[in-house]
BALOBA-1460 file (C-alpha; in Angstrom, 3 decimals):
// residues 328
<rec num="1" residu="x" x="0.000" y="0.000" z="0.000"/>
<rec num="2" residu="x" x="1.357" y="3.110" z="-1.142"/>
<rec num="3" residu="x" x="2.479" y="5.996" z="1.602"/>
<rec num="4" residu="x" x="0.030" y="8.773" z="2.244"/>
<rec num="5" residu="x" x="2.617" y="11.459" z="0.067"/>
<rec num="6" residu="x" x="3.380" y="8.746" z="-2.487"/>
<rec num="7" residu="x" x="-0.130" y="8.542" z="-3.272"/>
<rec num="8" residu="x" x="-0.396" y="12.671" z="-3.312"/>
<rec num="9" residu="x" x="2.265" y="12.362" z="-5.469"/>
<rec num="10" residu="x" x="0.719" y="10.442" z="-7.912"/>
<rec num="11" residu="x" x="-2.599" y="12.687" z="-8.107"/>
<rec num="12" residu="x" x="-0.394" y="15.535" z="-9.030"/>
<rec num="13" residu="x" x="1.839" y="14.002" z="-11.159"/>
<rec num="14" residu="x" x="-1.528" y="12.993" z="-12.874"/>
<rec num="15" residu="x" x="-2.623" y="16.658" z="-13.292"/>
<rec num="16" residu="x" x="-1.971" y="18.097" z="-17.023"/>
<rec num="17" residu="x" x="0.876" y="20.517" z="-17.993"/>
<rec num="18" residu="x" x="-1.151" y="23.411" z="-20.079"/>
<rec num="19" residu="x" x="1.621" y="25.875" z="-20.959"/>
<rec num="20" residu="x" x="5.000" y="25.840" z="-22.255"/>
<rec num="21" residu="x" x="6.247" y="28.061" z="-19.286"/>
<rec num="22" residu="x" x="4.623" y="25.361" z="-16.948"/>
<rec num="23" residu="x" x="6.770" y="22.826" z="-18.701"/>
<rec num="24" residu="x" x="9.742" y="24.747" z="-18.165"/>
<rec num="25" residu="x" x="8.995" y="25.349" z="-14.877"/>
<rec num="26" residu="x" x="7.699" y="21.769" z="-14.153"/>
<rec num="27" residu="x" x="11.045" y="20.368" z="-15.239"/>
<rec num="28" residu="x" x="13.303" y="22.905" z="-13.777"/>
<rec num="29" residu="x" x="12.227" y="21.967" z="-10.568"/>
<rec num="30" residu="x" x="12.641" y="18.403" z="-10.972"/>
<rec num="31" residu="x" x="15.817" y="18.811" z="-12.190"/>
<rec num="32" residu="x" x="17.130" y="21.470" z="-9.330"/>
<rec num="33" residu="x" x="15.583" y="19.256" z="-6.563"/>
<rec num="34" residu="x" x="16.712" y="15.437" z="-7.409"/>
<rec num="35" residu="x" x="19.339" y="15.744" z="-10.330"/>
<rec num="36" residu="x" x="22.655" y="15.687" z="-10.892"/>
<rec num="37" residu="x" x="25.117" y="16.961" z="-13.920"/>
<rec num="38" residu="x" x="27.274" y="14.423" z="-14.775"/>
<rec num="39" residu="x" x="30.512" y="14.190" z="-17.260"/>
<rec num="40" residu="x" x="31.632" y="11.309" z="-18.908"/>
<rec num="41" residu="x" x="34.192" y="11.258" z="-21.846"/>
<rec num="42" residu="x" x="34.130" y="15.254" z="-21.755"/>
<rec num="43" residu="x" x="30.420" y="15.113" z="-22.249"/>
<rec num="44" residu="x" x="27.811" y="16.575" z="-19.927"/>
<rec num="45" residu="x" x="24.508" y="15.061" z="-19.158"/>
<rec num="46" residu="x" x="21.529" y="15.387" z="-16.324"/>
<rec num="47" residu="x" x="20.650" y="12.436" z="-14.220"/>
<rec num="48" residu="x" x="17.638" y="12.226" z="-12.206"/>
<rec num="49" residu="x" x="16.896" y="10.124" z="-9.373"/>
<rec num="50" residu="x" x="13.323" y="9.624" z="-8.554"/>
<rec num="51" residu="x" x="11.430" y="6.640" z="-6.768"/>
<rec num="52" residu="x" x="8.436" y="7.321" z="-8.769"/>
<rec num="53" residu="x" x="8.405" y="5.194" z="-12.239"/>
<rec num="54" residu="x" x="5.608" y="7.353" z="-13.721"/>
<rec num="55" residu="x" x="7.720" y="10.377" z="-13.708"/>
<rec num="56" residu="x" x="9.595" y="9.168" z="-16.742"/>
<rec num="57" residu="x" x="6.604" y="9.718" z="-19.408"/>
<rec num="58" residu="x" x="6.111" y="12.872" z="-18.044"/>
<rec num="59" residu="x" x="9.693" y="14.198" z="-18.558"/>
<rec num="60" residu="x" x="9.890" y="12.122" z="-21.754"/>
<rec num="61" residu="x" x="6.978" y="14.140" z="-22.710"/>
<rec num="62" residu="x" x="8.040" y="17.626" z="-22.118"/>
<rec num="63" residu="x" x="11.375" y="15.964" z="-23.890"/>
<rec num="64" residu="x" x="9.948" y="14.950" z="-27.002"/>
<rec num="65" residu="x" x="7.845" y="18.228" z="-27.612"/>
<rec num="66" residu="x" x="9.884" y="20.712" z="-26.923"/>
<rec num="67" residu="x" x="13.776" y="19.309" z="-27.451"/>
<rec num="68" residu="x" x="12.844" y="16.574" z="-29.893"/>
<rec num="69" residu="x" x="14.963" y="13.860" z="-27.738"/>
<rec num="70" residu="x" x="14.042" y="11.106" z="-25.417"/>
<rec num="71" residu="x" x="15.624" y="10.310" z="-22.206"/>
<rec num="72" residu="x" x="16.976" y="6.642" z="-21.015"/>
<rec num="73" residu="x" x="15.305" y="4.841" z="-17.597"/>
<rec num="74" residu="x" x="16.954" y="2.666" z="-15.780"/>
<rec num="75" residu="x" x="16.547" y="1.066" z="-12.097"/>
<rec num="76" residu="x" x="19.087" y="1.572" z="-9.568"/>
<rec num="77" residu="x" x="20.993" y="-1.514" z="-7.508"/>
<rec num="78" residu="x" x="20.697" y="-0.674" z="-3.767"/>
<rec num="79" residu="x" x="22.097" y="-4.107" z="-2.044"/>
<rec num="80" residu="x" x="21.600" y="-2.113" z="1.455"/>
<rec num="81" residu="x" x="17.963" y="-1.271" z="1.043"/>
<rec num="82" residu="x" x="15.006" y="-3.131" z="-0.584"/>
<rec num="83" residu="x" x="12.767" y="-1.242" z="0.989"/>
<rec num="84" residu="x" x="11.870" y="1.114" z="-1.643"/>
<rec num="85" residu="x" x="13.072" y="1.166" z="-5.153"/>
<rec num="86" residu="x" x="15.142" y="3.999" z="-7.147"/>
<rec num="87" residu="x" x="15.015" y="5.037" z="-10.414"/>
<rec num="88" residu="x" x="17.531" y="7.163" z="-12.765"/>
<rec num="89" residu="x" x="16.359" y="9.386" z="-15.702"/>
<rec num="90" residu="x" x="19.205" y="10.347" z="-17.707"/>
<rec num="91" residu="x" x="18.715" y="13.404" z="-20.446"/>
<rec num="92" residu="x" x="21.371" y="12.522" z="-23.280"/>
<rec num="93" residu="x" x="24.242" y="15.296" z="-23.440"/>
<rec num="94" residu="x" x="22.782" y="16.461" z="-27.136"/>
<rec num="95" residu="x" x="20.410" y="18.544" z="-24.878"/>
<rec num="96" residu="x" x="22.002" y="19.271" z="-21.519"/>
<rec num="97" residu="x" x="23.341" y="22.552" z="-22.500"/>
<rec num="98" residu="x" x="20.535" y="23.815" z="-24.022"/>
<rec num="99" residu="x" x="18.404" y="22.675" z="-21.205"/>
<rec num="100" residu="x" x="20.685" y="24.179" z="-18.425"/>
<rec num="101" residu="x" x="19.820" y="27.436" z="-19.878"/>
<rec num="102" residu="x" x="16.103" y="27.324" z="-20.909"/>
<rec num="103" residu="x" x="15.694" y="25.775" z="-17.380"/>
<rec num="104" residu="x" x="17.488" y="28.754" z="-15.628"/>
<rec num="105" residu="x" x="19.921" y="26.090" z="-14.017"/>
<rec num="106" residu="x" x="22.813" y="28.101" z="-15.296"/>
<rec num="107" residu="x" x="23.786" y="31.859" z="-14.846"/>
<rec num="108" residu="x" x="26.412" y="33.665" z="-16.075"/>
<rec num="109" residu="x" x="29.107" y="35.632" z="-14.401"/>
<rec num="110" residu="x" x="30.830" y="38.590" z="-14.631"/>
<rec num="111" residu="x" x="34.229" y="37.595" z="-15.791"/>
<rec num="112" residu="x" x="31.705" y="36.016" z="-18.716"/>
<rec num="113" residu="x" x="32.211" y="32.127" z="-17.480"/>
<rec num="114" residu="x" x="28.941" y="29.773" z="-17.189"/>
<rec num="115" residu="x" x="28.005" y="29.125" z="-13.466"/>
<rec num="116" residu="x" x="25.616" y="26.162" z="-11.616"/>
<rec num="117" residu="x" x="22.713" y="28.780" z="-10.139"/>
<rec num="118" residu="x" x="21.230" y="27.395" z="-6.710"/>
<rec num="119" residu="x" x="18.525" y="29.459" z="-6.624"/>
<rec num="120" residu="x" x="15.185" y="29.894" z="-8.609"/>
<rec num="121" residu="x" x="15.746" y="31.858" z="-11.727"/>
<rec num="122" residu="x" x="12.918" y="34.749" z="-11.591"/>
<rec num="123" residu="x" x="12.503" y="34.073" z="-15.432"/>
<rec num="124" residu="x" x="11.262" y="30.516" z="-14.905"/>
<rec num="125" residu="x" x="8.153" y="31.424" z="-12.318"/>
<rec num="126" residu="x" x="7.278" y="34.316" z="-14.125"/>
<rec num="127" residu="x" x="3.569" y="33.693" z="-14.486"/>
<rec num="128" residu="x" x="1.545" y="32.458" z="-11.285"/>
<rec num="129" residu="x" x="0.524" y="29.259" z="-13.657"/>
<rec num="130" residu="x" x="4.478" y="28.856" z="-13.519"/>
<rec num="131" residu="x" x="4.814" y="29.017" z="-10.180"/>
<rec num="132" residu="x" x="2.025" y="26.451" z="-9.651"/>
<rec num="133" residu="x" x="3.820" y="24.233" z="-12.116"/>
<rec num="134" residu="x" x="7.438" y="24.796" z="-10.076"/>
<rec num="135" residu="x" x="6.177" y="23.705" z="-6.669"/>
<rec num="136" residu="x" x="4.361" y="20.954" z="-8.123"/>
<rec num="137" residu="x" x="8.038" y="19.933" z="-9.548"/>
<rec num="138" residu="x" x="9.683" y="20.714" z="-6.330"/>
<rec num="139" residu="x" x="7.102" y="18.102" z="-4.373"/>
<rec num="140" residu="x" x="7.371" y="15.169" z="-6.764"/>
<rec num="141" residu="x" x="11.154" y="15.427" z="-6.517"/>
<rec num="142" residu="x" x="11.742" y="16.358" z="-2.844"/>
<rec num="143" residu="x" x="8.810" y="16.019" z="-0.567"/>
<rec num="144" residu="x" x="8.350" y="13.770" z="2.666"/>
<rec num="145" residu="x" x="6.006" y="13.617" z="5.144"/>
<rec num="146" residu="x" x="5.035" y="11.483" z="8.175"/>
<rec num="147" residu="x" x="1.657" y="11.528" z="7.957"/>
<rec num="148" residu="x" x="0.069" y="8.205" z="8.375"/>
<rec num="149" residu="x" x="-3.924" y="7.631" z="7.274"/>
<rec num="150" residu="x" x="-4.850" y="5.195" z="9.119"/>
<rec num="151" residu="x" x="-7.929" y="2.438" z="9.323"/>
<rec num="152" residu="x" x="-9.030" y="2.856" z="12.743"/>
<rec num="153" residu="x" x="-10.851" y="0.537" z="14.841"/>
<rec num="154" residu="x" x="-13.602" y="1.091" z="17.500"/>
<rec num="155" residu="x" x="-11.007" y="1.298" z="20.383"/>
<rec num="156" residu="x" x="-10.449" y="4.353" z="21.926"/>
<rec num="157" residu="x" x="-6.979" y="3.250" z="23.401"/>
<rec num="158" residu="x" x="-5.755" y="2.916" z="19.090"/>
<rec num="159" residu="x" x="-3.667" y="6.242" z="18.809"/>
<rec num="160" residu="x" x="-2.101" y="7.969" z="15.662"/>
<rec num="161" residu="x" x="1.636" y="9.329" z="17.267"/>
<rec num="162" residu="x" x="2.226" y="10.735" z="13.621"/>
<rec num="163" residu="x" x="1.516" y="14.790" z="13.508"/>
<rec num="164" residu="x" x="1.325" y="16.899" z="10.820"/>
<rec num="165" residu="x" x="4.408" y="17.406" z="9.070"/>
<rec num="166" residu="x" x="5.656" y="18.053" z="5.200"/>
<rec num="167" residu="x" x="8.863" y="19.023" z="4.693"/>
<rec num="168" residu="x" x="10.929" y="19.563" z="0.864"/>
<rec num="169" residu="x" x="14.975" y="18.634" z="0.948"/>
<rec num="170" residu="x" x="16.944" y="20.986" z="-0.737"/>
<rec num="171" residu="x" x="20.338" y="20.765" z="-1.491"/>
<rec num="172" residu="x" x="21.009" y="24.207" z="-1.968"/>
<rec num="173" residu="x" x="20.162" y="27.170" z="0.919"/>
<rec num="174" residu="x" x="19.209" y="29.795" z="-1.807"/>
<rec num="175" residu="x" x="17.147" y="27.286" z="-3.083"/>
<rec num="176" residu="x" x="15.626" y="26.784" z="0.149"/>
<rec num="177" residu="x" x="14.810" y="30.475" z="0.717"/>
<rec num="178" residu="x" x="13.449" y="31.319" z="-3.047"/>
<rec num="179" residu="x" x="11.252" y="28.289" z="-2.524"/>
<rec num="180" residu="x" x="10.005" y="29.728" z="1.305"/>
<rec num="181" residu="x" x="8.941" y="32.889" z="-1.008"/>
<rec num="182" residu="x" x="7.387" y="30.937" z="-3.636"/>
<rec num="183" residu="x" x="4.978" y="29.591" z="-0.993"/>
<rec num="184" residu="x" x="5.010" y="32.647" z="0.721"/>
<rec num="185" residu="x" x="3.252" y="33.977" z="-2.580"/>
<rec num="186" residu="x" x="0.612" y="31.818" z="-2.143"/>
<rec num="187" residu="x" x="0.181" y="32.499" z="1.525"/>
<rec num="188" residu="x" x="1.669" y="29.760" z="2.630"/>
<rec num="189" residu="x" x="4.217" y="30.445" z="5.196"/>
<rec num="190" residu="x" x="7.172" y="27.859" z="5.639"/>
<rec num="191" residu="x" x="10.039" y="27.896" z="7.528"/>
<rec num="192" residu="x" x="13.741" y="26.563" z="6.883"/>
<rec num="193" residu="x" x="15.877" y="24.226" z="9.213"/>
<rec num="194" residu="x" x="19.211" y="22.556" z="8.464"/>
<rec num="195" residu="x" x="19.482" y="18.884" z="9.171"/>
<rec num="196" residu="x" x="22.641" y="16.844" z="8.099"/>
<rec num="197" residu="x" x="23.929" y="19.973" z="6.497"/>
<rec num="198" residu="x" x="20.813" y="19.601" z="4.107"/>
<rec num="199" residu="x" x="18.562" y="23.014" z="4.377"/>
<rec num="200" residu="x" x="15.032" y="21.921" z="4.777"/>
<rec num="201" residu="x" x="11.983" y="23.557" z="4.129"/>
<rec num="202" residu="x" x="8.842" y="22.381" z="6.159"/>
<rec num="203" residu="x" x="5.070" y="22.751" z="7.377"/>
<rec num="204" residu="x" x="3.793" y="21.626" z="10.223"/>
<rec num="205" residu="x" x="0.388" y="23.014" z="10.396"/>
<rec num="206" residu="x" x="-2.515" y="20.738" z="9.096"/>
<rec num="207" residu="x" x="-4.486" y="23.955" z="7.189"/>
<rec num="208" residu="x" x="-1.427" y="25.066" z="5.380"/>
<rec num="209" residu="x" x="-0.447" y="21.172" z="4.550"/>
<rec num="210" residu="x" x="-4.003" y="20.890" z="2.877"/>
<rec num="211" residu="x" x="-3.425" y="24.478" z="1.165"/>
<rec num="212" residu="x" x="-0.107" y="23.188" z="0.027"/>
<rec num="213" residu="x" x="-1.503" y="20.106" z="-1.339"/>
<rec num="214" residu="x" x="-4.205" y="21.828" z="-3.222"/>
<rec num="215" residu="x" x="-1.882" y="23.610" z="-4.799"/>
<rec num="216" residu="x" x="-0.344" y="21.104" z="-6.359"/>
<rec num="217" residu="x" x="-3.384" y="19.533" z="-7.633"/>
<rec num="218" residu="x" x="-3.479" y="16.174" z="-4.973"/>
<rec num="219" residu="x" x="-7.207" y="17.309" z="-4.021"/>
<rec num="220" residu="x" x="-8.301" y="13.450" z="-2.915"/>
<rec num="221" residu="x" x="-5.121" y="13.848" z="-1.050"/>
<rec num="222" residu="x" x="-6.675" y="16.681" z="0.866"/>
<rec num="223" residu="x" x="-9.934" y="15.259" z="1.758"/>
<rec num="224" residu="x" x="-8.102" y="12.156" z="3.327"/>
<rec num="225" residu="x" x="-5.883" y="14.175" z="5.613"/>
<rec num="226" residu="x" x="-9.286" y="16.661" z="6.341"/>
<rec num="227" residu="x" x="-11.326" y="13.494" z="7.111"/>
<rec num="228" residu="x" x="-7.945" y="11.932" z="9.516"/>
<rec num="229" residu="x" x="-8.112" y="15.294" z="11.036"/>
<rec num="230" residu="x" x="-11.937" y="14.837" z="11.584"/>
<rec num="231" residu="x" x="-11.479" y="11.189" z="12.535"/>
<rec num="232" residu="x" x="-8.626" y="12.435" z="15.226"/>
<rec num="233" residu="x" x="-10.327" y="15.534" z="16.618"/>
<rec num="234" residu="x" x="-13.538" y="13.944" z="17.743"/>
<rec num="235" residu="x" x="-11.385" y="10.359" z="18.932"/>
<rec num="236" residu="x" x="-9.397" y="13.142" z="21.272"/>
<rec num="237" residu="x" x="-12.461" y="14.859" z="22.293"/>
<rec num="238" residu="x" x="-13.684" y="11.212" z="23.442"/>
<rec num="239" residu="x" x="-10.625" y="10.199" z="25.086"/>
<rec num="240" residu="x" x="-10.540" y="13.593" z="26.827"/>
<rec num="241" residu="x" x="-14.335" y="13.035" z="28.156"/>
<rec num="242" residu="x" x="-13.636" y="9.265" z="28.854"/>
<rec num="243" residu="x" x="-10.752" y="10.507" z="30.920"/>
<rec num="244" residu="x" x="-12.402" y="13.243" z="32.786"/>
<rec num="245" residu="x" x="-15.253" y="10.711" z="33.867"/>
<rec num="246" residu="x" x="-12.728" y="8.182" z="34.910"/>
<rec num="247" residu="x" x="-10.678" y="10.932" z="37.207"/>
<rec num="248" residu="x" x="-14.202" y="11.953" z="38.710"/>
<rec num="249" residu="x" x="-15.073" y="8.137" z="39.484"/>
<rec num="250" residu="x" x="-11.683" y="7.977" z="41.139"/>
<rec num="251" residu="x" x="-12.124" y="10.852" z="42.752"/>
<rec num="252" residu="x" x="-16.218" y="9.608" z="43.985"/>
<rec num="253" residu="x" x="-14.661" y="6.232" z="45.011"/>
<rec num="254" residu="x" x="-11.545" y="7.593" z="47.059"/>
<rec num="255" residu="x" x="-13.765" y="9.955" z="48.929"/>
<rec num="256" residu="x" x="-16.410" y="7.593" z="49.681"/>
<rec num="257" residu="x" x="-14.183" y="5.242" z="50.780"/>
<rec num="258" residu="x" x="-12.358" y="7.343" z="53.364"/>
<rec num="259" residu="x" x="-16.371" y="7.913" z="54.444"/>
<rec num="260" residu="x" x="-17.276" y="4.560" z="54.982"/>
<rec num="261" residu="x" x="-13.749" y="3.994" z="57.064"/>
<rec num="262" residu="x" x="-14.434" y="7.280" z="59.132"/>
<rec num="263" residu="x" x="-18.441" y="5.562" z="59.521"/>
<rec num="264" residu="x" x="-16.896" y="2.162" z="60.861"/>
<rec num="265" residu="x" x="-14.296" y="3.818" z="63.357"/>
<rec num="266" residu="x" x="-17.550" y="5.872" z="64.763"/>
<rec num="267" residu="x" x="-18.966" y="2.778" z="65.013"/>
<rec num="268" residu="x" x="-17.147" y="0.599" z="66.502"/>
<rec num="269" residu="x" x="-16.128" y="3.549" z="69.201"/>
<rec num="270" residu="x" x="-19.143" y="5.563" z="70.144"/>
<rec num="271" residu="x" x="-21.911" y="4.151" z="67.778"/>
<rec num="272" residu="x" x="-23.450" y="6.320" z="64.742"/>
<rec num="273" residu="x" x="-26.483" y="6.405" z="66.893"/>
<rec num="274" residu="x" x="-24.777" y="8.807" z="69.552"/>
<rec num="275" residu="x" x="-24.668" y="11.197" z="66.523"/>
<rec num="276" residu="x" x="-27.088" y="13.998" z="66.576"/>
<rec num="277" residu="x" x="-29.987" y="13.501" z="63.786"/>
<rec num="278" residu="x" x="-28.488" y="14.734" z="60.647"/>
<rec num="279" residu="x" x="-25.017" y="12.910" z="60.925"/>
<rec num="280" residu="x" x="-26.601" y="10.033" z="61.977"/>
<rec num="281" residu="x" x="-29.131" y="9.901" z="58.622"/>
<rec num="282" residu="x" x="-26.133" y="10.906" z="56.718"/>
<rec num="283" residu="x" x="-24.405" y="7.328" z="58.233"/>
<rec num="284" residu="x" x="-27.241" y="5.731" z="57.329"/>
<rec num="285" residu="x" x="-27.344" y="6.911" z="53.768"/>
<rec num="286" residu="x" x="-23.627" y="6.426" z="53.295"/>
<rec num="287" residu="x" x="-24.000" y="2.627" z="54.572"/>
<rec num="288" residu="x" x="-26.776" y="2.066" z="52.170"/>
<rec num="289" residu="x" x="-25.319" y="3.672" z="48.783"/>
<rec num="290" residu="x" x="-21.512" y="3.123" z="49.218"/>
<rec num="291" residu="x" x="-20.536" y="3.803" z="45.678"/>
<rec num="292" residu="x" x="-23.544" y="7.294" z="45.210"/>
<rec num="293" residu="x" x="-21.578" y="10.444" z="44.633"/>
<rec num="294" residu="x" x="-22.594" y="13.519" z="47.009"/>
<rec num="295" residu="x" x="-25.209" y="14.663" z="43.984"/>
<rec num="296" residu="x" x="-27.389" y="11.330" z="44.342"/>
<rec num="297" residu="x" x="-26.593" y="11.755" z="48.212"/>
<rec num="298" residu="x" x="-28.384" y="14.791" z="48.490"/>
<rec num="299" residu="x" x="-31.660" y="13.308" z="46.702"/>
<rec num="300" residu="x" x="-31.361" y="10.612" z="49.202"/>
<rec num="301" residu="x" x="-31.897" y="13.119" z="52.735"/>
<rec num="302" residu="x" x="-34.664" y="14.252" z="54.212"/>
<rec num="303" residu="x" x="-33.843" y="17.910" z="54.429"/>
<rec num="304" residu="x" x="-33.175" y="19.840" z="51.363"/>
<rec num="305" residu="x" x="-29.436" y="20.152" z="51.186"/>
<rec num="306" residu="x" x="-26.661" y="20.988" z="48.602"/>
<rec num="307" residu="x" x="-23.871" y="18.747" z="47.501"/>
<rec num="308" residu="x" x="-21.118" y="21.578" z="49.473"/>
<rec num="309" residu="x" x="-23.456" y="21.012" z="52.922"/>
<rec num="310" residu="x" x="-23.652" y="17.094" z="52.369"/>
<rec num="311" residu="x" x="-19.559" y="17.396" z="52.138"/>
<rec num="312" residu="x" x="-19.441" y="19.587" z="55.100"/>
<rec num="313" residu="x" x="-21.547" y="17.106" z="57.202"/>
<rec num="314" residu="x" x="-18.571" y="14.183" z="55.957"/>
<rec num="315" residu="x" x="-15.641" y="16.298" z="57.050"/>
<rec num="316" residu="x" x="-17.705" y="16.714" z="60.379"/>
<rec num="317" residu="x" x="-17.794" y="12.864" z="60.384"/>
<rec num="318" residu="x" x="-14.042" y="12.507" z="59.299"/>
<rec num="319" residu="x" x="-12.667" y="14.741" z="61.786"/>
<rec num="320" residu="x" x="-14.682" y="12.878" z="64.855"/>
<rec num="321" residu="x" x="-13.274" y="9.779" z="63.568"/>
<rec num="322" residu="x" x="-9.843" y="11.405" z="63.563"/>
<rec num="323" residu="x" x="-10.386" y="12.873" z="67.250"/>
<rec num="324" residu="x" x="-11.714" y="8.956" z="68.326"/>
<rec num="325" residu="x" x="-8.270" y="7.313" z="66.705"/>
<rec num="326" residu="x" x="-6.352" y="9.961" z="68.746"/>
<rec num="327" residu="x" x="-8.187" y="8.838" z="72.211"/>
<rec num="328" residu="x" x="-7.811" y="5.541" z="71.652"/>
């Protein structure tokens, strides 16, 4: 069963390039956030590593419209981990160059030599269709998240430990920061952190997760993390209840226990019945309904009383108790 962001990754890798600039931008992305420029026999070409198969139409696509080429596929070998599978792309070198500059992957300097950029070309996001198409790129290449949907079952005690978190590793810091604006621009705020000397952008609230993920185009991906939320908010609001009752029945039976010992030391000392009338009736009571809290209690006397006076009467009969132990 596929992962909750492998299968938002597939709705929006399923969602339709219109534009040219969106191509541009689409691939740009992909290629800034998981490839590599390589050099064999004095001859440049891009390799990308994705775990996501479909991804290879889509850039063979873009490929054969607008560059007239097709790229090669091939699996990689991991011996260490079979866990999940690896895949390279590799554009031939016929078209590297040329893409390096359409793609704004390249700037040049001052002194006139050609230069890797590691930021987001303004040219490439242009139009807010572009930008769209850019972040779209930057999530199938780079995204992961921890969220976990999960089928629950009718026990309350079955807890989801997983939060709300989607985060996109960069390998560049300017990168990072142009791509905190970029969401910025679609009010989305995200904030950068550095782990393993890899800058990482990330959100951790569930709103701008499901903004994020609209945007993108993974809308089924959006309704399953609404409805977890949904599913999590009222299981909390249970457990929460569930809790509070069980703290006020410990509570009931703690007090009424210390009662019914106080009770038994009066009388096996001086007798209940050497109480005056309204202790006495509340012995009685207390003997016959040992596990009533003090609001059935006071439906239970013969005088109108309140829950505070019923508790009043008990500390009355707790500290004689206290004073008999002493004596004795």
């Amino acid at each position: 069963m596929a992962s909750f962001v492998m299968s938002a990754k597939m709705e929006a890798l399923s969602e339709t390039i219109q534009n040219d600039c969106c191509a541009m931008a689409f691939l740009s992305a992909i290629i800034k956030c998981s490839g590599n420029l390589n050099l064999t026999n004095g001859k440049r070409y891009i390799e990308i590593t994705t775990e996501i198969v479909a991804l290879y139409p889509k850039i063979n696509e873009i490929l054969e419209q607008y560059y007239g080429c097709e790229a090669n596929f091939e699996e990689v070998k991991d011996e260490i981990s079979t866990k999940q599978k690896h895949y390279k792309i590799i554009i031939p070198y016929l078209v590297t160059d040329r893409l390096l500059e359409d793609l704004g992957l390249t700037e040049i300097l001052s002194d006139g030599t050609v230069s890797f950029y590691n930021g987001i070309m303004p040219f490439i996001i242009e139009s807010d269709c572009c930008k769209r198409s850019y972040i779209r790129g930057a999530f199938l290449a780079c995204a992961t998240s921890n969220i976990v949907i999960k089928n629950y079952s009718n026990s309350l005690n079955q807890k989801n430990t997983s939060g709300y978190h989607l985060e996109f590793v960069f390998n560049f810091e300017k990168l990072a920061e142009d791509f905190v604006e970029l969401l910025k621009f679609f009010e989305i705020p995200a904030k950068i952190t550095i782990r393993k000397n890899s800058p990482i952008v990330y959100l951790k609230e569930y709103q701008l997760i499901c903004d994020a993920l609209a945007l993108v185009g993974a809308n089924k991906a959006v309704l399953l993390l609404q409805n977890e939320a949904a599913i999590r908010d009222v299981r909390n609001n249970v457990n929460r209840q569930v809790n509070c009752f069980n703290a006020n029945l410990n509570k009931t039976v703690n007090a009424a226990v210390k009662q019914l010992e106080a009770i038994k030391t009066i009388q096996n000392t001086i007798g209940i019945e050497n109480l005056n009338s309204g202790l006495y009736e509340l012995c009685l009571i207390r003997l016959a309904n040992p596990e009533e809290n003090l609001e059935n209690l006071t439906k239970l006397y013969s005088e109108n009383i309140s829950k505070s006076g019923i508790n009043h009467r008990f500390k009355k009969l707790e500290k004689i108790a206290e004073q008999l132990k002493k004596n004795q």
